[in-house]
C-alpha positions as CSV (number, residue, x, y, z in Angstrom):
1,X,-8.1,69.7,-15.9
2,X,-9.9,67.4,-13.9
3,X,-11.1,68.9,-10.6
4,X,-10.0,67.9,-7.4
5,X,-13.4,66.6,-6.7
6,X,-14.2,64.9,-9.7
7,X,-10.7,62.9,-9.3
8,X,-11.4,62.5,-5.6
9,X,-15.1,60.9,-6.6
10,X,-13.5,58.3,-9.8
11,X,-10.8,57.2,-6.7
12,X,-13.8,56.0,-4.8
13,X,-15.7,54.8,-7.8
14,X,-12.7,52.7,-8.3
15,X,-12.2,51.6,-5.0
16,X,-15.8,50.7,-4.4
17,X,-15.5,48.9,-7.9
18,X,-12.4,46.6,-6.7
19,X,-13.7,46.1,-3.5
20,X,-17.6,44.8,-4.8
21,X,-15.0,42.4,-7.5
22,X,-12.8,41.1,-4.8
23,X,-15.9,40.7,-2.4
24,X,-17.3,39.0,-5.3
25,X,-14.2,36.8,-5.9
26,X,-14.2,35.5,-2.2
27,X,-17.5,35.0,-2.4
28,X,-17.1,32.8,-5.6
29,X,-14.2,31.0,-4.2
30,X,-16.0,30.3,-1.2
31,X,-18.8,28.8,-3.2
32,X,-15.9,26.6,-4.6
33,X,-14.9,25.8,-1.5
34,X,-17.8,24.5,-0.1
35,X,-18.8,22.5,-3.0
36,X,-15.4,20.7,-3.2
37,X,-15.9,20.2,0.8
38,X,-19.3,18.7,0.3
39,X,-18.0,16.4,-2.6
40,X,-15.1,15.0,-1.0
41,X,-17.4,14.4,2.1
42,X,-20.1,12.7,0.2
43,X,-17.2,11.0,-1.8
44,X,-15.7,9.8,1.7
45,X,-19.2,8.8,3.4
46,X,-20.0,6.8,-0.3
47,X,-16.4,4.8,0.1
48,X,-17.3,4.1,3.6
49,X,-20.9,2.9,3.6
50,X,-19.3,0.3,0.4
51,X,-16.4,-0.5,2.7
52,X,-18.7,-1.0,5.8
53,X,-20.9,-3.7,3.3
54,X,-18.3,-5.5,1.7
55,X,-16.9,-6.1,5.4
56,X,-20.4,-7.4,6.7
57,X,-21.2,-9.9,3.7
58,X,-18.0,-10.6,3.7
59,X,-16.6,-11.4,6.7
60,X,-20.2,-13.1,7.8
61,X,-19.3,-15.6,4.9
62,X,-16.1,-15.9,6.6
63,X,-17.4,-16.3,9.8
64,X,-18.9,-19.7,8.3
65,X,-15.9,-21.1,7.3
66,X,-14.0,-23.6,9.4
67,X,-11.1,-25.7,9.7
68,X,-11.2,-29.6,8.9
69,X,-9.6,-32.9,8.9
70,X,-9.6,-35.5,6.9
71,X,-7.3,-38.3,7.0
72,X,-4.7,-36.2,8.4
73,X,-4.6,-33.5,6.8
74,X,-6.7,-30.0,6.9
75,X,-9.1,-28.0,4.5
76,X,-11.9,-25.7,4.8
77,X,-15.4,-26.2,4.6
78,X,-18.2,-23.5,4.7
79,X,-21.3,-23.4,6.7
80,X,-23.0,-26.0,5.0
81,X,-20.1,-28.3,5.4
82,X,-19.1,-28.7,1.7
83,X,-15.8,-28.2,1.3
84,X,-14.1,-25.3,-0.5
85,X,-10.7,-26.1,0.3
86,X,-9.9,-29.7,0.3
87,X,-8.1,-31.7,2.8
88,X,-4.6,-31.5,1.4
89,X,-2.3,-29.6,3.6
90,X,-0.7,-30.7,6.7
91,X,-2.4,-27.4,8.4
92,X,-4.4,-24.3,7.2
93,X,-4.6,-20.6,9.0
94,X,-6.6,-18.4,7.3
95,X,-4.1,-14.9,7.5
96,X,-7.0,-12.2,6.1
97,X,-10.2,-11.7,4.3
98,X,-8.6,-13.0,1.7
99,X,-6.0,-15.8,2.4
100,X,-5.0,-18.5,3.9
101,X,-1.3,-19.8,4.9
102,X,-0.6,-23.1,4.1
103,X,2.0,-26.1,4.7
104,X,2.9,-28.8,3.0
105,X,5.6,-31.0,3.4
106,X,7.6,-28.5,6.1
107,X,7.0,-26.2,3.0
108,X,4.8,-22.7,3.6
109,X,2.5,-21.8,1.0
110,X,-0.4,-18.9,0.3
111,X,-4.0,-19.7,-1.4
112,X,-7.3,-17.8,-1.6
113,X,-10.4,-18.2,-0.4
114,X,-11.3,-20.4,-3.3
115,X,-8.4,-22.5,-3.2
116,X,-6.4,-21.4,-6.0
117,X,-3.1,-21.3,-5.2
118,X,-1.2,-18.0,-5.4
119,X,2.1,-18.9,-3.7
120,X,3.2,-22.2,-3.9
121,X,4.8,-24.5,-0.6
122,X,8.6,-24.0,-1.4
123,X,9.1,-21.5,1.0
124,X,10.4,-21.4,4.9
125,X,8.1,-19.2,5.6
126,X,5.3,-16.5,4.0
127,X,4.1,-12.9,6.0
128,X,2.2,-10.9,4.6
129,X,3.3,-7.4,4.7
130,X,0.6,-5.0,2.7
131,X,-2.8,-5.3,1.2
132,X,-0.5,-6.4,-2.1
133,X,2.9,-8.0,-1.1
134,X,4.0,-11.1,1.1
135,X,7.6,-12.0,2.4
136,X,8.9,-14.7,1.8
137,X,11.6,-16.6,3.5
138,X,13.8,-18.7,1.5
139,X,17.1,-20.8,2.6
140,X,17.0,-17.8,5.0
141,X,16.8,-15.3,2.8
142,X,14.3,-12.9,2.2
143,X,11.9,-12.0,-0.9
144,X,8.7,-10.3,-2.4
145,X,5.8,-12.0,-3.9
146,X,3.0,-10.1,-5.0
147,X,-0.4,-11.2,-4.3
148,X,-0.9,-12.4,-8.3
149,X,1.6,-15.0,-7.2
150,X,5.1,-12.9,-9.2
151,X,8.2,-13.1,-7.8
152,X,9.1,-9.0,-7.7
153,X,12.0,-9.2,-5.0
154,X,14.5,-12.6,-5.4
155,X,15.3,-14.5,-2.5
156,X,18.5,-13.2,-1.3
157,X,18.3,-10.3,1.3
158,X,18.6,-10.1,5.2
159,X,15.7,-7.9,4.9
160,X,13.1,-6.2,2.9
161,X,10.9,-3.2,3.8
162,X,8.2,-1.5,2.3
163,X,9.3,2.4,2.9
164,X,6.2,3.8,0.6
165,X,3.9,2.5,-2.2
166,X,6.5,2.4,-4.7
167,X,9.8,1.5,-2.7
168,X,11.7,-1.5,-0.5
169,X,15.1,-0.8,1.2
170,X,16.7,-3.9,1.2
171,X,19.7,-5.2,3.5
172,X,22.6,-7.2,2.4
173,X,25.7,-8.0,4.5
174,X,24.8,-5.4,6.8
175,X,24.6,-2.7,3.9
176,X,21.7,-0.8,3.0
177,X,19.9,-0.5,-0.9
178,X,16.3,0.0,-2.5
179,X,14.8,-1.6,-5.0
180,X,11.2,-0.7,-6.5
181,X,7.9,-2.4,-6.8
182,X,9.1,-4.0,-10.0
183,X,12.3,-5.1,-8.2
184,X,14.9,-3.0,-10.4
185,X,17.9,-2.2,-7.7
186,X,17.8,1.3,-7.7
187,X,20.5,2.0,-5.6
188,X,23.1,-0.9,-4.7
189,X,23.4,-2.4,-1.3
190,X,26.5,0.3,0.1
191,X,25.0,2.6,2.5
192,X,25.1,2.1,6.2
193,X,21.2,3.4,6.2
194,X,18.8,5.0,3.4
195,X,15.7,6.8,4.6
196,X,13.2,9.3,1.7
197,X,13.1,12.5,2.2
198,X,10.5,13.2,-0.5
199,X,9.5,12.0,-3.9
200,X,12.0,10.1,-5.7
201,X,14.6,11.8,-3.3
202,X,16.9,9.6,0.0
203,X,19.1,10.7,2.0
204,X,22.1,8.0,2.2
205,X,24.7,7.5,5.3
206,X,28.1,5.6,4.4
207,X,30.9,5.5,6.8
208,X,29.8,8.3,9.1
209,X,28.9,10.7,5.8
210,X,25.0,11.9,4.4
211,X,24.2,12.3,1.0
212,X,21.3,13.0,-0.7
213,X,20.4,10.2,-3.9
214,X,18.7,11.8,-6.1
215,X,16.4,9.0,-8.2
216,X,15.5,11.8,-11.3
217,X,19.6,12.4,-11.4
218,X,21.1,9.3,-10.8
219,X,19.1,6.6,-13.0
């Protein structure tokens, strides 16, 4: 038998052991920790100093850039007074870094800052609504265009909005659907209102009754 002593000493030993490996273990962690703290700081300080560039040569060559005229009609030229943009549109508002709002004809149209055209004037009227997407306006109905110029949402909504990265809900004779960033309906223009929840998951009112639509279930 083991004396009371002996078994009273290997308890300790033990103890002592788990608590120098679990002191160990937070201390480990805690290096982790740390390491993925200062990463994701360097990482955010690095995205902000490129950020913080870009916006200074950038908008600085902006800056330069101004409206002209020419025979009745507007373009851009930059600081040196060549033109970049030539005098073709009835007017010119330059909407972001990036783009400019045009009209022609009564018609609205998008370019970039070199001119090329990425939505041409056939609509009523263009806003743009995100970093990637513009609304357009259409016989009084609305659409999405993205900014490489494609048609993702058709002409033929009340109204669009963007509820995350991935999603629009879309009104139609006062009823409520959502389509995706490829413009698939996912869910048909029925519901009084449609709101997410959480990923891939909306909760759905029709006539006075919630629901929850489940995108992983229902497609």
């Amino acid at each position: 038998m083991v004396s009371t002593k002996k078994q009273i000493g290997l308890k300790n030993a033990s103890a002592a052991t788990g608590l120098r490996l679990q002191g160990q273990y937070h201390i480990e962690n805690s290096k982790k920790r740390i390491f993925t703290n200062k990463l994701n700081v360097m990482k955010t300080i690095m995205i902000f100093l490129f950020v913080s560039m870009y916006t200074m040569m950038y908008g600085q060559s902006q800056e330069s850039n101004k409206t002209t005229r020419l025979n009745g009609k507007q373009g851009v030229t930059n600081a040196k007074n060549v033109v970049i943009i030539p005098c073709v549109y009835d007017s010119i508002e330059q909407i972001s870094f990036k783009y400019y709002r045009t009209v022609k004809e009564n018609k609205v149209g998008i370019i970039d800052i070199s001119g090329k055209t990425v939505i041409p004037n056939q609509y009523e009227e263009i806003v743009q609504i995100s970093e990637k997407y513009f609304q357009t306006t259409k016989d009084k109905k609305i659409g999405i265009v993205d900014i490489n110029g494609k048609v993702i949402v058709l002409n033929e909504y009340n109204s669009i909005t963007q509820i995350s990265l991935d999603y629009f809900t879309t009104t139609k004779d006062n009823k409520t659907g959502l389509v995706d960033i490829n413009g698939k309906v996912l869910i048909p223009n029925e519901y009084d209102d449609i709101s997410m929840v959480a990923v891939n998951r909306f909760k759905t009112k029709k006539n006075g009754k919630f629901g929850i639509y489940d995108l992983n279930i229902n497609q």
